[in-house]
Residue, then its C-alpha position, 0 to 999 in steps of 0.5 A: x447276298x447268299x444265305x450262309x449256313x450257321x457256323x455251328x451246322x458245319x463240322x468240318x474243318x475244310x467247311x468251316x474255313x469255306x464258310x468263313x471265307x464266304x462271310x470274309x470275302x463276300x460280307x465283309x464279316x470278321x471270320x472270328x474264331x475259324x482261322x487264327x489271327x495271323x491268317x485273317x490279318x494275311x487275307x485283310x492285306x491280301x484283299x488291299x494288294x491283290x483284290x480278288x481271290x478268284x484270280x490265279x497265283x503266279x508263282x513265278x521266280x525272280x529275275x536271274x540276277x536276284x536269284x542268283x544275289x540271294x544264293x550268293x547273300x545267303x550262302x551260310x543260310x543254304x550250307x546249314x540248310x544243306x548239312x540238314x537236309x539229310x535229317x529232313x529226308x530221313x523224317x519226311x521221305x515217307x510223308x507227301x511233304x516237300x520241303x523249302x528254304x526261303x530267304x527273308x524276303x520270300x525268294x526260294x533259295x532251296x527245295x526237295x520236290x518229288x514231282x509226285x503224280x497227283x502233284x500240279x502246282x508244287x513243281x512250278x513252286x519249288x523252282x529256285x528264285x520262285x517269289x513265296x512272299x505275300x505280296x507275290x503269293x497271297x497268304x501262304x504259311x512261309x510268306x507270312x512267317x517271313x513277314x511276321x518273323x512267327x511259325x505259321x500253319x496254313x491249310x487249305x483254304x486259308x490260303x487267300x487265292x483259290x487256285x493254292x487252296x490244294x496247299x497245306x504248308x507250316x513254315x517256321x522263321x530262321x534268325x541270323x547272329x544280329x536277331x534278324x529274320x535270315x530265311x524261313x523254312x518251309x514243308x508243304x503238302x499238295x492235296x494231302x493234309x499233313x496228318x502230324x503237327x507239320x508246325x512243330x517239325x517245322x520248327x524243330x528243323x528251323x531251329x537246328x538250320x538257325x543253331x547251325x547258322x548262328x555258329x556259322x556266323x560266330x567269328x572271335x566268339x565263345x560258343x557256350x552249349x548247354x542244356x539239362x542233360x549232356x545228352x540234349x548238347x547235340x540236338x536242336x533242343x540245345x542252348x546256344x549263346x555267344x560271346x563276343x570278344x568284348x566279354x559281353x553275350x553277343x547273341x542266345x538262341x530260343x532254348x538259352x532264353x528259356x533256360x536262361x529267363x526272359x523273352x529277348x536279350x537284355x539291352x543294358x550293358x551290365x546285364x550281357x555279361x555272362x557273370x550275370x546270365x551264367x554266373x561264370x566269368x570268360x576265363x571260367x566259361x572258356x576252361x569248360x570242355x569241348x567234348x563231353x559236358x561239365x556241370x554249371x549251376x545257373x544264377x537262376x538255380x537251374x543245374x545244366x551241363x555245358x561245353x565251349x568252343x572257341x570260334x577264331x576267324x582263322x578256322x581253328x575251332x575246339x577248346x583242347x581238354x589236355x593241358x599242356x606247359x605254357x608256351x611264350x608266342x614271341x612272335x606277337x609279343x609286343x615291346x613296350x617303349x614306354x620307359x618306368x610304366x608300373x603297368x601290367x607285364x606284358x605277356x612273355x614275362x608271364x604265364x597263362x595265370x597273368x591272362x587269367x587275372x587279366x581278363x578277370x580285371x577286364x571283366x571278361x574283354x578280351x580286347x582289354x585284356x590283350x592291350x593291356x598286355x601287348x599282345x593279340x587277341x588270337x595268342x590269348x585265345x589260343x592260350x586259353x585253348x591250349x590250357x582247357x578245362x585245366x585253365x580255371x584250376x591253374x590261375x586259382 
């Protein structure tokens, strides 16, 4: 056995993780209080899948046909990957990282690498289809976010296998629409220690590629933006939350469960609806404007601003803050053949203040409201498009 120096005659950093690797991998000791749990729960199952750390990495891709389902299963993900990747440039083009987008099982399905001169192992890594996944790899910040669905940072030698001890990475997970780990994104750094919270720019970025892709995924949906100052409703600080055509909160983000209270969604039906979560009803929440922001005081008190977007499968997208006459769509009007009915009227009898009692009555379901009053779904949306911010002081 070699004798170990005391942890406390050890200043560095670098040393310090050296000198827990040894008391690990060699005594069998629990490095307590060196590495973060997640990291030390990593090389505990690393050491039952691969054995021995001394072995090299083979940071090889995928087979062709894998690598080429995941581009195609995970084209949303790339095409909000890519509409950020301009941002990522502009704030990493001057540091020694690259940056990679992984799938949910670890496979690449994007990178920026330089190809810098002292750079040896980062270009054969950030080959499309290259299996970043602990099973492949060993402890690695994006392999273990992906595989623990939290933001990680791994330095040097917490890396499990010597030969990726020259790595510095910090990885952040990307959930989809259901809540589900999408991908994660990546920034690593060969050599070069990151000499700025490489986990928080991490997550900064993965949390604008997951808003992006949670929009992306939203069909028949009412995107509500929110946040306290209008200023925040474009940047990745923004409060997402989506409602289904149900009326009930189909999905929120991270900053809508902060500013809203609460870790996850609530399960229980009564309390997804957004009367409960933002004390507006559908028909109020789809008069908010589409540019701009409005206020709207939260159940909770908070005072944020806000703005809706309509998302339709047909494309069209955007409330239109101009109010104009109602306008009858006889085309998807439908004929009741049911004789003596006192029944709600259907919708070519009515106006856009019939839509709004009707979806009040049907707390917020579209689908209900749109049986009830013979029509589709799409001519109530449009309807409520075409009305916007106007709408709420109309049906009042």
């Amino acid at each position: 056995m070699s004798h170990l120096p005391s942890l406390s005659l050890l200043e560095s950093r670098p040393a310090r993780i050296e000198w827990a690797r040894q008391r690990f991998f060699e005594e069998g000791q629990v490095p307590t209080g060196v590495v973060s749990e997640a990291v030390f729960e990593s090389w505990a199952r690393c050491l039952r899948r691969h054995g021995n750390p001394h072995e090299r990495a083979a940071f090889e891709p995928v087979t062709a046909s894998r690598t080429q389902l995941a581009l195609l299963k995970n084209r949303p993900l790339r095409q909000a990957w890519m509409d950020e990747v301009p941002r990522l440039e502009s704030a990493l083009s001057s540091t020694s990282c690259a940056w990679m987008l992984t799938d949910a099982t670890g496979v690449l399905i994007g990178s920026t690498c330089v190809g810098r001169s002292h750079e040896a192992l980062m270009p054969v890594a950030t080959r499309l289809g290259v299996n970043l996944s602990e099973d492949a790899v060993g402890t690695t910040a994006p392999g273990v976010a992906a595989r623990t669905g939290k933001p990680l940072c791994v330095q040097g030698g917490e890396h499990f296998f010597d030969s990726v001890k020259e790595m510095h990475c910090a990885a952040a997970p990307i959930r989809d629409i259901r809540g589900q780990i999408a991908g994660v994104l990546d920034l690593s750094s060969e050599r070069i220690p990151f000499s700025f919270d490489a986990a928080a720019v991490a997550g900064v970025f993965a949390g604008a590629i997951e808003n992006r892709l949670l929009v992306a995924q939203s069909t028949e949906h009412l995107v509500i933006r929110f946040q306290i100052t209008a200023e925040l409703l474009d940047t990745a600080m923004v409060g997402l939350i989506g409602i289904d055509a149900e009326g009930r909160i189909a999905w929120e983000n991270a900053a809508a469960r902060s500013l809203l209270g609460g870790s996850t969604l609530a399960v229980h039906h009564e309390d997804r609806t957004p009367d409960r979560r933002l004390g507006l009803s559908w028909p109020q929440l789809a008069s908010l404007p589409a540019s701009g922001a409005a206020p709207l005081s939260l159940p909770n008190g908070l005072l944020v601003w806000a703005r809706a977007e309509m998302r339709m499968p047909d494309g069209l997208r955007g409330l239109v803050p101009a109010w104009s006459p109602p306008v009858v769509d006889t085309a998807e009007v439908g004929v009741s053949t049911t004789q003596g009915t006192t029944s709600m009227p259907l919708l070519r009898e009515s106006d856009l203040a019939l839509i709004q009692r009707t979806l009040h009555a049907c707390k917020g379901n579209v689908s209900g409201a749109a049986k009830q009053l013979g029509v589709s779904r799409g001519l109530i949306y449009r309807r409520l498009r075409a009305a916007g911010p106007c709408a709420e002081a109309r049906s009042a």
